[in-house]
C-alpha positions in Angstrom: 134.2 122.9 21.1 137.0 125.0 22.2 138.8 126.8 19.2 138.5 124.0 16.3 141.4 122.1 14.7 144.0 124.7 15.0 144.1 125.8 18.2 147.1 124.1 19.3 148.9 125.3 16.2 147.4 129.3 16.6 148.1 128.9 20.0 151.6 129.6 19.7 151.4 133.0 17.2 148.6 134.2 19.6 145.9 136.3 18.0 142.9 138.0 20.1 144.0 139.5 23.3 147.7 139.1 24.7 148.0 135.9 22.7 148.5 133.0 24.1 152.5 132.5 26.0 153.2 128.7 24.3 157.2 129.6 24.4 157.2 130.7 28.0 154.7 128.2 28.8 157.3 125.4 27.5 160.5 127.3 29.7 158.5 126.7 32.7 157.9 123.0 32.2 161.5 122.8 30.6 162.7 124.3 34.3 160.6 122.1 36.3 161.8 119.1 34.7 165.9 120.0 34.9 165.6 121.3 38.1 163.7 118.4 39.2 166.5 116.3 37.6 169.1 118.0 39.1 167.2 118.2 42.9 166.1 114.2 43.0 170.0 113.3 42.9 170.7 115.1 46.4 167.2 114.3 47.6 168.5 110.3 46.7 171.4 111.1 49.4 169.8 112.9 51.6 167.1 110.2 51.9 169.9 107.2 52.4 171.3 109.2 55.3 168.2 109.7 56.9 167.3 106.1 56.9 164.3 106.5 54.5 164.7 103.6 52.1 161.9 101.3 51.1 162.9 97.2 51.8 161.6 94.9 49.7 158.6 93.0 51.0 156.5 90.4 49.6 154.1 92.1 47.6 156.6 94.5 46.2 158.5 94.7 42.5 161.3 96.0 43.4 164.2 93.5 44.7 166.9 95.5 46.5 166.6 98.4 49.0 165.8 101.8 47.0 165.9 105.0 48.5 162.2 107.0 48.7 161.8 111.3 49.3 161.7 112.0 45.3 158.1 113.7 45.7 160.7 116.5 47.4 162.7 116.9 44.2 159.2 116.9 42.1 158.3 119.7 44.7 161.3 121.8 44.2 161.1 121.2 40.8 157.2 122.8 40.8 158.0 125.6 42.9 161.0 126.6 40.4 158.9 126.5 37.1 156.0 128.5 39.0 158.7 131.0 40.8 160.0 131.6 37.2 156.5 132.1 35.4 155.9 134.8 38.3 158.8 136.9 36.8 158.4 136.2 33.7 156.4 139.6 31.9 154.4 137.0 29.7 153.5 135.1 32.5 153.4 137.0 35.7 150.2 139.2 35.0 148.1 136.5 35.9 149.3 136.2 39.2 147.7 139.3 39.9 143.6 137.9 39.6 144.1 134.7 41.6 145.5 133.2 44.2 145.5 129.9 42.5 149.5 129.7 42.5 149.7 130.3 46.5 147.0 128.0 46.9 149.2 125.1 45.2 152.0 126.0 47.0 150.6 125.8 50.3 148.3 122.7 49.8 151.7 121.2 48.2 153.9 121.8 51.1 151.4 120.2 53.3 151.0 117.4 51.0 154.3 116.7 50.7 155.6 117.2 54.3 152.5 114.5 55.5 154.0 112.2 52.3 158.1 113.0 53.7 156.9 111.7 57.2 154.9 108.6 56.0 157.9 107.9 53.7 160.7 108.2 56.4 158.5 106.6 59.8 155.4 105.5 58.5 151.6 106.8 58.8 148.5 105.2 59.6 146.0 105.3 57.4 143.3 107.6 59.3 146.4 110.3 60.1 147.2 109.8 56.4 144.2 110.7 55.2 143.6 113.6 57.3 146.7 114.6 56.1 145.3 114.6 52.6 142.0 116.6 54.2 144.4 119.1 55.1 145.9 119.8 52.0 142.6 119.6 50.1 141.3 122.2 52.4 144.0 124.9 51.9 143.2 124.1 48.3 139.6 125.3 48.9 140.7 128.3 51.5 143.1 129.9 49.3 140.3 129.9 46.2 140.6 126.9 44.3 137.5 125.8 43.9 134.7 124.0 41.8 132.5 127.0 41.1 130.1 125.1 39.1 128.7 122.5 37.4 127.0 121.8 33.7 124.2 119.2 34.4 123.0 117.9 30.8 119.8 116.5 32.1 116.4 118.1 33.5 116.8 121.5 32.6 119.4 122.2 34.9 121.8 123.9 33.2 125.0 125.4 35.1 124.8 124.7 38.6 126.6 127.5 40.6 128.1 126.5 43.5 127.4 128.0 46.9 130.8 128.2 49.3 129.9 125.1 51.1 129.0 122.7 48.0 132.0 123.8 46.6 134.1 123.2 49.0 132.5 119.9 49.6 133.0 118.6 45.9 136.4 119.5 45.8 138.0 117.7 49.0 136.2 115.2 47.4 137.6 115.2 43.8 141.0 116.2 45.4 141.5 113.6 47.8 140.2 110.7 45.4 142.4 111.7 43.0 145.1 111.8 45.3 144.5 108.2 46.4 144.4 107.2 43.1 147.4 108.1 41.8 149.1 106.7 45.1 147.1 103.3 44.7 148.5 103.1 41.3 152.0 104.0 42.3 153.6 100.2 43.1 156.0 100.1 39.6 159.0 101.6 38.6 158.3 105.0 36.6 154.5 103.9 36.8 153.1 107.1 39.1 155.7 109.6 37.6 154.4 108.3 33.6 150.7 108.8 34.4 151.3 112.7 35.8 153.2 113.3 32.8 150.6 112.4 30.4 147.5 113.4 32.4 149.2 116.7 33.0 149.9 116.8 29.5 146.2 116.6 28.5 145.2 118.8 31.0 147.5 121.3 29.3 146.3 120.8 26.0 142.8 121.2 27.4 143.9 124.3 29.2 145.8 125.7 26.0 142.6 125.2 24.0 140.6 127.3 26.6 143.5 130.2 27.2 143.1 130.2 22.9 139.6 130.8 22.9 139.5 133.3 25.8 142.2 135.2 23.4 144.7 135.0 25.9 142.8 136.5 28.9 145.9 136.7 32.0 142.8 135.4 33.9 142.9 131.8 32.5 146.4 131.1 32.9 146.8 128.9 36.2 145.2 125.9 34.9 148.2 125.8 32.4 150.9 126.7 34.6 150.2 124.0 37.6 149.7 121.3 34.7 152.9 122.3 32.8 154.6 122.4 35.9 153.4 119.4 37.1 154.2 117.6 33.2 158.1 118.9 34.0 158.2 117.6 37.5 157.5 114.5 36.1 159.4 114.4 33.3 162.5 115.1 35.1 161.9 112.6 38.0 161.7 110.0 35.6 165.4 109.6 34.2 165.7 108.2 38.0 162.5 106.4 38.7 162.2 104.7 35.5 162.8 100.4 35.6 165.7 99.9 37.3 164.7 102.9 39.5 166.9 104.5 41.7 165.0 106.5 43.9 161.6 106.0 44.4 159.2 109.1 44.6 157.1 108.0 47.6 154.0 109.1 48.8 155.5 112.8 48.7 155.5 112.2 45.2 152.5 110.4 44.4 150.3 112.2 46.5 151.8 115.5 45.1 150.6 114.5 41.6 147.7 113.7 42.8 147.0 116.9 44.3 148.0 118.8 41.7 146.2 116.8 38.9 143.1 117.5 40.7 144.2 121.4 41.6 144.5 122.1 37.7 141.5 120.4 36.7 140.0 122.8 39.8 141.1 125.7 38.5 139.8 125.0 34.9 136.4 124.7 35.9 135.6 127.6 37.0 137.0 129.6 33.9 134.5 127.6 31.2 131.5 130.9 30.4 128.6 129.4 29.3 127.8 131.7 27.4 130.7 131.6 25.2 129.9 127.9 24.5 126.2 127.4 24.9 124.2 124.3 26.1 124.5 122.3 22.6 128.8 122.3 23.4 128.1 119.8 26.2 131.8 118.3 26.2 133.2 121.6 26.5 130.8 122.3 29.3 131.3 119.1 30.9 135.6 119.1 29.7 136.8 119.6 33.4 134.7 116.5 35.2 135.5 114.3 31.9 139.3 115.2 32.2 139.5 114.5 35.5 137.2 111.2 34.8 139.6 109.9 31.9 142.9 110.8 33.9 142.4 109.3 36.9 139.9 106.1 35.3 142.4 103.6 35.2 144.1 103.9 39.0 141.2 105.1 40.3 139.3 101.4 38.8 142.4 99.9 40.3 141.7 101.6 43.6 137.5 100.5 43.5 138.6 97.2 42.7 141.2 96.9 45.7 138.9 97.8 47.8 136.0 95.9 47.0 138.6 92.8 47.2 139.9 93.6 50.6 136.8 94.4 51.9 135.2 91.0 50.5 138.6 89.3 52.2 137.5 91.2 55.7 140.7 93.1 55.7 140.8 96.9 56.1 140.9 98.6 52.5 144.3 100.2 53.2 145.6 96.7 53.6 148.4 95.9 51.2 148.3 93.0 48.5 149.9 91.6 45.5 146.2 92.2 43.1 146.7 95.2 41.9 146.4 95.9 38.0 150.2 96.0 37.4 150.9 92.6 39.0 148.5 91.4 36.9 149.9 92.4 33.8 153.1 91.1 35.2 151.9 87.7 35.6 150.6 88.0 32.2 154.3 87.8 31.1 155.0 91.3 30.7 158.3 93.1 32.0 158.1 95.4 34.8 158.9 98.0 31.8 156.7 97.0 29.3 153.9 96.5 31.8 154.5 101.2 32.7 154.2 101.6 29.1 151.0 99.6 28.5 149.7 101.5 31.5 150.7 104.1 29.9 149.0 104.1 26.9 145.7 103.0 28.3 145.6 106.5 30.3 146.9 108.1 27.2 144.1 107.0 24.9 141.7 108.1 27.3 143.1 111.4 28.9 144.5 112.6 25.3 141.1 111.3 23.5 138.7 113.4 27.0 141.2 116.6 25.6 140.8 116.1 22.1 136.8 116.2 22.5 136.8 119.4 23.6 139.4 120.7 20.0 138.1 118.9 17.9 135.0 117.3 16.2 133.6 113.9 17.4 133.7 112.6 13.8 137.9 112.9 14.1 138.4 111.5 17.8 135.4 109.0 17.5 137.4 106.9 15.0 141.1 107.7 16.7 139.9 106.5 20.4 138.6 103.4 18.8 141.7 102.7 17.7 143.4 103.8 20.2 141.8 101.1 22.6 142.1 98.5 19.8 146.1 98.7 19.9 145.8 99.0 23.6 143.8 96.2 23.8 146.2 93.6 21.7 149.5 95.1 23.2 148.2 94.2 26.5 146.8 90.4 25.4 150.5 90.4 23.9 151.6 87.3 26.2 148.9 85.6 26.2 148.6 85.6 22.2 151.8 84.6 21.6 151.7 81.9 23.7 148.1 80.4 22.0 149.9 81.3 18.6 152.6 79.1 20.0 151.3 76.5 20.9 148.6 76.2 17.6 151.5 75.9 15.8 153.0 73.5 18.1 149.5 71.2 17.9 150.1 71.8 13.7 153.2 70.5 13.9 152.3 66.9 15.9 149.3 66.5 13.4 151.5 66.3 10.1 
């Protein structure tokens, strides 16, 4: 496992190497997130004045018109904390061995322009999603890549990649994770809580692998897009969250999507082998089970949408009032509580895939248990009080 028990706690004194930058690490997400903050309020009257404002329909939450365009304050908020990490001495030597930064940049800007015109006049799905092709594919141009694979089975090993495999697997990843996040995106502060905490875990992952490479410059972009990304968030959510007042629309959602999947990317080709060897098999495998446990819950909410529509004989893409947070709202939750419960189901599992790789199974074993018990009865909340209520109502008539 990467580092042991400490790392998070070493990883701010450094040790080995240049150390690892946790202070400057934490300014870049800290600018992200105010200038994020400060963007989305001009972005919310630039996007009344252009027209782009979502009206309620029947299978939405929300009950009055709300403006959209907040994935163009997250952007300018991303852009800021990476143009500040580039001229920052701590930070900016890793710019220098990839081009993982430009690559984010570019594939953001194309994500976020085909997210802008969708939000403002509307997209169909196959232009949509050739949109999201596009952005994936500047990904893969510019060098992020999945380089290769740990197969645990048959012998295998680490499979390496050629160019066209690569490329392959990660328009794949890239675009389901970007369809994911924008399936699940339907509550107020629901797409803009999930980023922050699956960033968040991706950052821990990446901290635990920039501590064991003692700081190497090389293995810094996996940390800066997801700390970016976590401020982005953070800072949209002041204005998203339940009674939003801006909505970040698919420029948003899809941005987090991309960028989820572009950190994970860029982390799994920095894992050496032979650092870890064979036996560390969730270290090896850390990248595809981060990205597994981040996007599981939208991306189950996605499979089962679609398996439902096409069942119906309607077009997948076809809107409808199933998904997993109208059913949680019908359980009796408030549109609030039911972003937090969402919440901490993709926390338990995003925080408990990052802890596997820090620490031993016999610690986050017993915690991820746990974790999905409390999960589990916050969720059946409603629905227990109510047969709680209504045994002691039944107790009551007998005496």
């Amino acid at each position: 496992m990467i580092g042991g028990a400490p790392v998070l706690l070493a990883a701010a004194s450094g040790g080995g190497g240049t150390g690892v930058p946790l202070r400057e690490l934490m300014l870049v997400g800290l600018t992200a997130a105010a200038m994020t903050y400060l963007l989305t309020s001009a972005v919310r009257v630039f996007a009344i004045r252009a027209g782009a404002v979502a009206v309620p329909r029947v299978r939405d939450v929300h009950v009055i018109p709300t403006p959209r365009l907040g994935g163009l304050g997250m952007f300018g908020g991303v852009v800021a904390g990476i143009a500040l990490a580039a001229n920052l001495p701590a930070l900016n030597r890793g710019f220098a061995y990839t081009t993982d930064m430009t690559a984010v940049i570019a594939a953001g800007t194309v994500i976020v322009l085909v997210g802008v015109v969708d939000d403002r006049w509307g997209l169909d799905a196959l232009t949509k999603f050739v949109g999201q092709l596009t952005a994936a594919g500047v990904l893969v141009l510019l060098g992020i890549s999945w380089l290769q694979l740990y197969v645990p089975f048959g012998n295998i090993g680490t499979l390496v990649l050629d160019p066209l495999q690569a490329g392959l697997l990660t328009v794949a990843i890239t675009v389901a994770t970007i369809n994911a996040i924008n399936f699940v995106d339907g509550l107020d502060g629901l797409a803009a809580g999930l980023g922050l905490i699956a960033a968040a875990a991706i950052c821990m992952f990446s901290l635990g692998l920039l501590r064991d490479q003692g700081g190497d410059v090389s293995y810094y972009p996996p940390a800066l897009i997801a700390v970016s990304l976590a401020g982005a968030c953070l800072g949209f959510l002041p204005h998203n969250f339940s009674p939003a007042r801006i909505f970040m629309g698919d420029s948003g959602a899809m941005l987090i999507g991309l960028l989820l999947a572009a950190a994970s990317t860029s982390a799994s080709g920095r894992i050496a082998v032979n650092a870890y060897g064979p036996a560390d098999i969730f270290t090896l495998l850390s990248p595809l089970i981060l990205v597994a446990a981040v996007v599981f819950i939208p991306m189950l909410d996605m499979l089962l949408a679609v398996i439902r529509r096409t069942r119906a004989g309607v077009g997948f893409y076809t809107p409808d009032k199933m998904h997993l947070h109208h059913r949680l709202l019908e359980l009796g939750h408030s549109q609030r509580r039911v972003a937090l419960i969402i919440y901490l189901w993709v926390g338990v599992l995003a925080f408990s895939a990052a802890a596997s790789t820090l620490f031993p199974l016999s610690v986050v074993a017993p915690a991820f248990g746990a974790g999905l018990v409390v999960a589990m009865l916050v969720t059946m909340a409603p629905r227990l009080h109510r047969r709680f209520a209504e045994l002691r109502t039944s107790t009551k008539a007998f005496r």
